[in-house]
N, C-alpha and C positions, 0 to 999 in steps of 0.2 A: 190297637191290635185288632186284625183283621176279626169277625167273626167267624167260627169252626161250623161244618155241617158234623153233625154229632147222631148217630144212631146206633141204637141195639136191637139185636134179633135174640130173638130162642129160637132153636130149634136142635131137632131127635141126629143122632149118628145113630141111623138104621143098620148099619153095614155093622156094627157090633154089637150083639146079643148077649145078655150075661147069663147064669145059669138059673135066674130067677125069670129068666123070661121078658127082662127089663131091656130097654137103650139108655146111652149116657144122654142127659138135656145139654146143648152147648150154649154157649154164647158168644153171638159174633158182633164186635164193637167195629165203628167205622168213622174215622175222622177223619174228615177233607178225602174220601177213598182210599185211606189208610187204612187195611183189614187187619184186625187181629182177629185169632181164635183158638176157646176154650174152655176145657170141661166147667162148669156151675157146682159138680160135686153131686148133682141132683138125678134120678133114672126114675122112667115108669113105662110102664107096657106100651108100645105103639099104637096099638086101638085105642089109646085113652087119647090121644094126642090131637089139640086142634092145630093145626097146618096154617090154616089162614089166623087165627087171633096169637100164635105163637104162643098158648099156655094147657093146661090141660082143659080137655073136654067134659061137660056136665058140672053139676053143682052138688054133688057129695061132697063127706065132708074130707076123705082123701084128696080130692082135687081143691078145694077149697085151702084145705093147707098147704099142698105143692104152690097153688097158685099164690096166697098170699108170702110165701118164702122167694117165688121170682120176681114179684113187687119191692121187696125187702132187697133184693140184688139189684133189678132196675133203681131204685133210688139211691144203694150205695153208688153204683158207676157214675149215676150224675152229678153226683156230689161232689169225686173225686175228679172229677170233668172237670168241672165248674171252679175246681177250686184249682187245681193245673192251670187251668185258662187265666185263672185270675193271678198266681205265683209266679208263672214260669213263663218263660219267651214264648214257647213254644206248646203244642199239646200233639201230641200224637195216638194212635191206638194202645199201641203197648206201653205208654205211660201210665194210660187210665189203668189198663190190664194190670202194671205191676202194681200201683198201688192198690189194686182191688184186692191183691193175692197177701200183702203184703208185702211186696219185695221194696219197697221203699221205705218202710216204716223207722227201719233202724238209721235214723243221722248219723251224718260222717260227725265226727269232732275234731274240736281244733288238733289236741294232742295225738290224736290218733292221726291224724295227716300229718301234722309235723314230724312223728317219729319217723311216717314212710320216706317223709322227702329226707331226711337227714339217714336213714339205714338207704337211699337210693343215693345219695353224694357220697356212703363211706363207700360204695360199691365204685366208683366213680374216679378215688383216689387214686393219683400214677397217671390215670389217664387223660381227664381233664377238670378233676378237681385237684386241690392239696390241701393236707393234713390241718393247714392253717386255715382253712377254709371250712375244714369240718368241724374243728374247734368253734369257729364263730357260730354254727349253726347248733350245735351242742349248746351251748352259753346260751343264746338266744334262748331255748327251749328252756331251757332250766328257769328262767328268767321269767318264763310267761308261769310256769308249773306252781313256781313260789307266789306266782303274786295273783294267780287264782284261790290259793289254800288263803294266801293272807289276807283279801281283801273279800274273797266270795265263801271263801272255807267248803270249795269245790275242789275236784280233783281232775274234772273234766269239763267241757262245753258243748255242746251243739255248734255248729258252724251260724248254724240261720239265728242262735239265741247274739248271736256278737254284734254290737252295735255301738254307733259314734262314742258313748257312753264307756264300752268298754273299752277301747284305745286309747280316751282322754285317762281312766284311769289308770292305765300301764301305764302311760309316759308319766304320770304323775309321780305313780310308784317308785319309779324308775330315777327320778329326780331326788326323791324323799329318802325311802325305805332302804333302798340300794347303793345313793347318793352317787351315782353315776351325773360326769357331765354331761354338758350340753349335746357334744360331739356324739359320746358314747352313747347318748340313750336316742340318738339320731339313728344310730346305725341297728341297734339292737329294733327300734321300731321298723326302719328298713327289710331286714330281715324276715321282721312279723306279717308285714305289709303283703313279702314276696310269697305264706303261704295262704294269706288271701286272696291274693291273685289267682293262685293253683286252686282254691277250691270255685274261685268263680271260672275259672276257664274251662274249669270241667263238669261246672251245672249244677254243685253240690249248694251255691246261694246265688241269688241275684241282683244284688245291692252290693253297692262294697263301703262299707263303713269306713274307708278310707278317703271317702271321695270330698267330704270338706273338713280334712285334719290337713295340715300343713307342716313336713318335717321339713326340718330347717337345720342344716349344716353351719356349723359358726366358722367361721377362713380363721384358722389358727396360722401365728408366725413362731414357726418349729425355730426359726434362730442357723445360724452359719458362724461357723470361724475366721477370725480374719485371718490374714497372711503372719500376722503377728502371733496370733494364736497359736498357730498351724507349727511356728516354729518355737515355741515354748514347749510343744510337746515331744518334738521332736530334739530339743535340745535336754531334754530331762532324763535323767538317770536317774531307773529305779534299781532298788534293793531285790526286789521280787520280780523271777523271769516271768511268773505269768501276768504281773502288768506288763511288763516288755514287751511279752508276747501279742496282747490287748493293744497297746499300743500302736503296734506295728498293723493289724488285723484293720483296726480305722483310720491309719494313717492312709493303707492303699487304698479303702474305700473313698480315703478325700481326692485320689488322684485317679479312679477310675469312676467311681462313679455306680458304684454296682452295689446292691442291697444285699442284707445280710444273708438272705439264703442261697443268692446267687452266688456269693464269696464264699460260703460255707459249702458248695457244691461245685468249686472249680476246679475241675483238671488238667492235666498236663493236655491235653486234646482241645481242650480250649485255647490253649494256646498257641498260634498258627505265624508263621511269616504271609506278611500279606504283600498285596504288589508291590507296594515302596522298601520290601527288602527288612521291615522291620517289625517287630513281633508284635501281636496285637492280641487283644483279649477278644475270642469268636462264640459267642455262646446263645442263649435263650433265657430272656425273664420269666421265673418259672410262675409268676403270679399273673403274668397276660400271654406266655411265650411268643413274644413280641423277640424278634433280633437284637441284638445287643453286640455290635461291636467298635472296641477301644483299643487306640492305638494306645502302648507303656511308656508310660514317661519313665526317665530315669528313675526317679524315684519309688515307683510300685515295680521295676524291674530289680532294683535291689534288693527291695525286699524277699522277692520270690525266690533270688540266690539265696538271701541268707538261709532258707528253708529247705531248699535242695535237696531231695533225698533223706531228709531229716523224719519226716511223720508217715504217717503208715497209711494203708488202702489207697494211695496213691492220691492223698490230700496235699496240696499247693501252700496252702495255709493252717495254721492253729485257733481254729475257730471253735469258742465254747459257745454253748448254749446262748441265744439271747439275752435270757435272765442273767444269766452269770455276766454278759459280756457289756451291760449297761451296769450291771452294781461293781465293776471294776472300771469303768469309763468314768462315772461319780469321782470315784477314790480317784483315778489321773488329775482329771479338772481340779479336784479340790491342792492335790500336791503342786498343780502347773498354777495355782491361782485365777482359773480360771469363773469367774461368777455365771455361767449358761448353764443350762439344763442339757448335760453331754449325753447323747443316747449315738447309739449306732447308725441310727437312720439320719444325725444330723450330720453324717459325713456324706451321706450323698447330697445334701443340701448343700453341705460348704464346695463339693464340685462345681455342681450348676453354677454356684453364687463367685466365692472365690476363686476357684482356680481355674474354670474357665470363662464368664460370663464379665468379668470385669477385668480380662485380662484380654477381652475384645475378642474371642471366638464368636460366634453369631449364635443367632437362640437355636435357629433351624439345626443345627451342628451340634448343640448340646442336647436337644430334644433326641436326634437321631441314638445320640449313647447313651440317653438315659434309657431308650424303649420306650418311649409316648410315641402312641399314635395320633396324642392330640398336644400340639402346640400349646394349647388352654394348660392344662397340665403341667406343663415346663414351666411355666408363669408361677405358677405355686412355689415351685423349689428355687425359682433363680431370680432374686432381688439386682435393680440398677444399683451398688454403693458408691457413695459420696466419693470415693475416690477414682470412681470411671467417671461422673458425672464430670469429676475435677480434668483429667484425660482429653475429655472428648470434646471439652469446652476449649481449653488449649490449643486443641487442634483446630477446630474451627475458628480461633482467635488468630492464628497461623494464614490462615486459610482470608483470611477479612484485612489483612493488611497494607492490601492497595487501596481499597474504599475508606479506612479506615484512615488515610493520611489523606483522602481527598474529604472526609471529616473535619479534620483537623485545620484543612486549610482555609474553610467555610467557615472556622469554629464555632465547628457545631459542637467540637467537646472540649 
């Protein structure tokens, strides 16, 4: 860091008289010709004043004490100089100035910045946050509150007190006390990380204790239905309409491809004839509002007749709550036999995987209806299975049948 030209003045604001006869003493701070300036707090008669030494004139013991009080200000600004210069990127006038006044005194803290960013995302909701999104930031918070009371038996922190120290012991916490995985205590650190960032982007710290923590995402395999599956559940009759209902709600998601709030938000207006004459699903993922559109297979066409006018506020489908719609997706699998871990979100998995990806549509084409903007992403959800692998070798084995007899005739096989 470069060195600062660093200077203070005294000096009288003559132009203002009080009624004692006095002028206010100023002081003018000057960094790299950076001017600040501002009252000292301090006043005495104008004839007392030396001009050239910039303190009071004579050696009484009135001047003696004015002057040793602007000594006492001259060494606090340098201090707060000095130690700016030494803290912070940067030093300015009105840096040294606020901290002389105090105006910096009071640290930001962590909690106190995280409430702002999470009361500024609820403000946010509708328009480019959602509700789910708030949630996570709500959790998160809660999450660092607990495990300051438990580990520090704090209620708050300083932003500048936070260090390597303290994010190994979150995530520890977080592993232990909380018993979150691996995944989950990635994301909740994540989260943590993002309001370190905000207090370093805006000058409140200058280190970031995140700089040799290393979060680490585990590749979990969420799992896909097969074609066999697919029709196990579909062949099952239940007793109870609202598994039917369930039923019916993830079976279109295995053929469209669209996640739970997207399906739980579609209307009739999504619904469009597109150039080829044939109705297609037109809508926006509301977690990237990335485009999303799917032509209907027969089978998610069906299902939307059988709903027809059936449910109210102009909802397409019978969609409950997530919670509810995984603790009766359990109950399916376990009546269908099925031994996977059946959640909602693994129907858009068995799309990518099953019903289009190994049925030879191309990645580029199921990326495009799933809403990834990144191809990487599509790879997540859509597994090669042994039964394209089986396909595509066939075909190339088709494909090798003239070489393959001049092979033969060399016997080479």
């Amino acid at each position: 860091m470069s060195k600062s030209t660093f200077k203070i003045l005294f000096y009288l604001r003559k132009n203002q008289v009080n009624k004692e006869g006095k002028v206010c003493i100023m002081i003018r701070l000057s960094v790299n010709g950076d001017v600040s300036q501002f009252s000292s707090k301090l006043d005495l008669e104008a004839e007392l004043w030396d001009v050239k030494l910039g303190k009071a004139a004579g050696n009484s013991q009135k001047s003696r004490q004015l002057n040793n009080l602007l000594d006492d200000i001259h060494t606090s600004l340098k201090n707060h100089y000095h130690d700016i210069e030494i803290h912070e990127t940067s030093v300015t006038a009105e840096k040294v100035r606020n901290a002389f006044l105090g105006f910096s005194t009071k640290q930001c803290t962590l909690l106190e910045l995280f409430r702002k960013h999470n009361d500024d995302a609820r403000k946010l909701v509708g328009i480019n946050k959602t509700e789910a999104t708030l949630a996570k930031y709500d959790r998160a918070y809660r999450r660092v509150e607990e495990f300051m009371k438990a580990q520090y038996n704090i209620t708050d922190i300083a932003l500048k007190e936070i260090n390597h120290m303290f994010i190994t012991d979150f995530g520890t916490y977080l592993r232990t006390v909380s018993k979150c995985n691996e995944n989950t205590t990635a994301k909740f650190m994540q989260t943590f990380r993002m309001i370190i960032l905000l207090a370093k982007n805006n000058g409140w710290i200058f280190n970031d204790p995140f700089s040799n923590y290393k979060i680490r995402l585990k590749r979990v395999d969420r799992g896909y239905l097969t074609d066999q599956e697919i029709q196990q559940v579909l062949e099952k009759d239940f007793d109870s309409k609202r598994l039917e209902q369930v039923r019916d709600v993830f079976i279109f998601s295995c053929f469209t491809g669209l996640a739970y709030i997207d399906v739980k938000q579609l209307t009739a207006n999504n619904i469009c004839t597109s150039f080829d004459g044939k109705q297609w699903i037109m809508t926006h993922r509301q977690k990237t509002d990335t485009p999303v559109n799917v032509p209907l297979l027969n089978i998610p066409l069906t299902i939307l007749k059988k709903y027809e006018g059936e449910l109210p506020k102009g909802q397409l489908l019978p969609v409950l709550s997530n919670q509810k719609l995984n603790s009766y997706l359990k109950e399916i699998a376990d009546l269908c036999g099925i031994q996977k871990n059946v959640t909602f979100h693994l129907a858009r998995h068995t799309f990518a995987t099953t019903t289009t990806l190994s049925k030879g549509v191309p990645i580029e084409t199921v990326s495009k209806m799933l809403g990834h903007t990144n191809i990487r992403t599509t790879q997540i959800y859509a597994r090669i299975t042994n039964e394209k692998i089986s396909r595509d070798m066939q075909l190339l084995s088709s494909k090798l049948e003239e070489i393959e007899k001049v092979a033969l005739n060399k016997q080479y096989i």
